[in-house]
C-alpha positions, 0 to 999 in steps of 0.5 A: 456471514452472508454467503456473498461476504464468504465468496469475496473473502475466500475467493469463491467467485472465481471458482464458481466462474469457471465452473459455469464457464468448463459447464458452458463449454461442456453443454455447447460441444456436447453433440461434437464428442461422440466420447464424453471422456474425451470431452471432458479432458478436452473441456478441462484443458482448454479452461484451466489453460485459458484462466492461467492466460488471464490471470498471468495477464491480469495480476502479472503483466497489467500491474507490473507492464501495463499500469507502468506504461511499458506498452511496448514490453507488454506487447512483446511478452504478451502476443507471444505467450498467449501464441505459445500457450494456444499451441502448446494446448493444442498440441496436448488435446490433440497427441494426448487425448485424441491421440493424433502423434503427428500434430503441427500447428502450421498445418492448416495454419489459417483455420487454426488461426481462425478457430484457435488462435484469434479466439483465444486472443480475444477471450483472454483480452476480455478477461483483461479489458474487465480488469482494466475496466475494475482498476479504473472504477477503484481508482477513481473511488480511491481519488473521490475518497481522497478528495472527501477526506481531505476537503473534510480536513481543511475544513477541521483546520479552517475550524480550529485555525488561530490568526497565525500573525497574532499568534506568533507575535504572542510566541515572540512576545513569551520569548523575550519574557523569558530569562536569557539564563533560561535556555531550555525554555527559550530553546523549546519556545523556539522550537514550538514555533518553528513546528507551529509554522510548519503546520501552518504555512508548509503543510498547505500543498500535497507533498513537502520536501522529505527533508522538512518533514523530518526537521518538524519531527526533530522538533518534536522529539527535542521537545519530548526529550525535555519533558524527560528525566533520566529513566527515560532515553529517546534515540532518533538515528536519521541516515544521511541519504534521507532526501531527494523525495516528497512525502505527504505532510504529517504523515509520520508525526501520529506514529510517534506522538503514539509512541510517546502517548504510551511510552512505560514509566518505569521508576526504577530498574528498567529504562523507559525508551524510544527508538526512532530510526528513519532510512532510505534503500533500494527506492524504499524509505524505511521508517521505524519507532519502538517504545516500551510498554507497561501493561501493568500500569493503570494510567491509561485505558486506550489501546496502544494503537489507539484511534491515531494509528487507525487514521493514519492506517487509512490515509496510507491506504489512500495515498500510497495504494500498493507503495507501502507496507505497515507492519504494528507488532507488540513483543516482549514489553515492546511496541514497534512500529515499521513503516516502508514507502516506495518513493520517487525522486522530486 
């Protein structure tokens, strides 16, 4: 590993800022402090004072205030804390290390203002306009990613798309073949072509209906449920206040073809199972699959979490930068995935 890659995994660079920002500091005030000691305490303050200035603005305020346009909050906590900051630095510099037990900022106020106060304003909106400035560059690379890949998947499905008109009259075709006393197979014929237009027709906008969505995943868990005999138990708990919210189309559908891809086959003694458990709470949709794994079986050589998992890993990165948390874990002869989104209402 390059020492470059060693400094951004663990952060180095910041230590290194500052380092050569307290040394900066050190050598450009050297000739005012007849102390050293004294200018080295002083020096210290003033810099670890002026990094918790920014990085409460740049990883506090910015995210939680500034990015969710509550400018007139981030004005009110902002413009007072770096004013109180500044003075409570001052107030340590000058009673603590210069022993000056009578200090008040208001004393001489305009030269305070002029050396102290306005400076420290404009070094920590510096340090803040850099953050902006980065969050911007991110933002902008994350959209160019997005558009590449999605362009990128219009053209696979432009590849692979069969005349949709000629293909359900094929389906519709099959359908009426088949015996009337032959339910199942006209119950998932049906379904098969309920999910097929949904990929074809509803899935062309950026966001579907969450309610849509989780009917195409219905489908496809009642299609599963019929390729199943009875070692095996498919469980799919949906709660009722799931709706009211878009979602990205197919998002969730990898999460559970993967379960059932690697779902055990057990043939006796234990049951081979499926759990799908999809809820909403606090603006929070919570979507959850677990399925049990045989690893003494030689059926399959892929991973678990096979190449599906790591596609849909980069899609949620890109779609919902910071509104998601994915948790894969294997435990006890279980694979579980949990998935939660923040969501707004459409």
């Amino acid at each position: 590993m390059s020492f470059a890659r060693f400094a951004r995994k663990y952060k180095l660079y910041h230590i290194l800022f500052w380092s050569a920002l307290y040394a900066g500091w050190y050598f450009l005030r050297e000739a005012d402090f007849a102390n050293k000691a004294m200018l080295q305490k002083t020096t210290a303050i003033k810099v670890l004072e002026l990094a918790l200035m920014v990085y409460i603005t740049n990883l506090v305020l910015i995210p939680k205030l500034l990015h969710r346009k509550r400018y007139l909050l981030f004005t009110l906590v902002y413009v007072p804390m770096i004013f109180l900051s500044c003075w409570f630095k001052l107030t340590i510099i000058f009673e603590y290390v210069m022993n000056i037990r009578d200090f008040s900022i208001w004393d001489n106020f305009k030269l305070r203002l002029y050396d102290n106060i306005i400076p420290h304003y404009l070094l920590v909106s510096t340090g803040a306009a850099l953050k902006l400035l980065l969050d911007y560059g991110r933002a902008q690379k994350r959209l160019a990613e997005i558009t590449k890949e999605r362009a990128e998947a219009e053209l696979q499905f432009l590849k692979s798309q069969i005349n949709p008109h000629f293909l359900f009259n094929s389906l519709n075709s099959v359908y009426f073949l088949i015996d009337k006393s032959n339910r199942e197979a006209r119950e998932a014929l049906h379904k098969f072509s309920e999910m097929l237009r949904y990929q074809l027709y509803e899935c062309g906008g950026e966001r579907i209906g969450i309610d849509k969505e989780l009917m195409y995943l219905q489908d496809y868990v009642d299609l599963q449920r019929l390729r199943k005999d009875d070692h095996y138990k498919v469980n799919y708990n949906c709660g009722t206040n799931v709706n009211g919210f878009t979602i990205e189309p197919l998002l969730l559908i990898p999460f559970v073809e993967n379960s059932f891809k690697h779902l055990s086959h057990f043939s006796s003694g234990k049951i081979n199972q499926v759990n799908i458990d999809v809820s909403r709470s606090n603006g929070q949709f919570l979507f959850s699959v677990a399925n049990t794994v045989d690893y003494t079986s030689k059926g399959s050589t892929e991973p678990v979490g096979g190449i599906g998992l790591k596609n849909v890993k980069r899609r949620l990165e890109l779609l919902y930068p910071g509104k998601h948390k994915l948790d894969i874990s294997e435990d006890q002869g279980w694979f579980t995935v949990n998935l939660s989104l923040q969501v707004d209402k459409s």
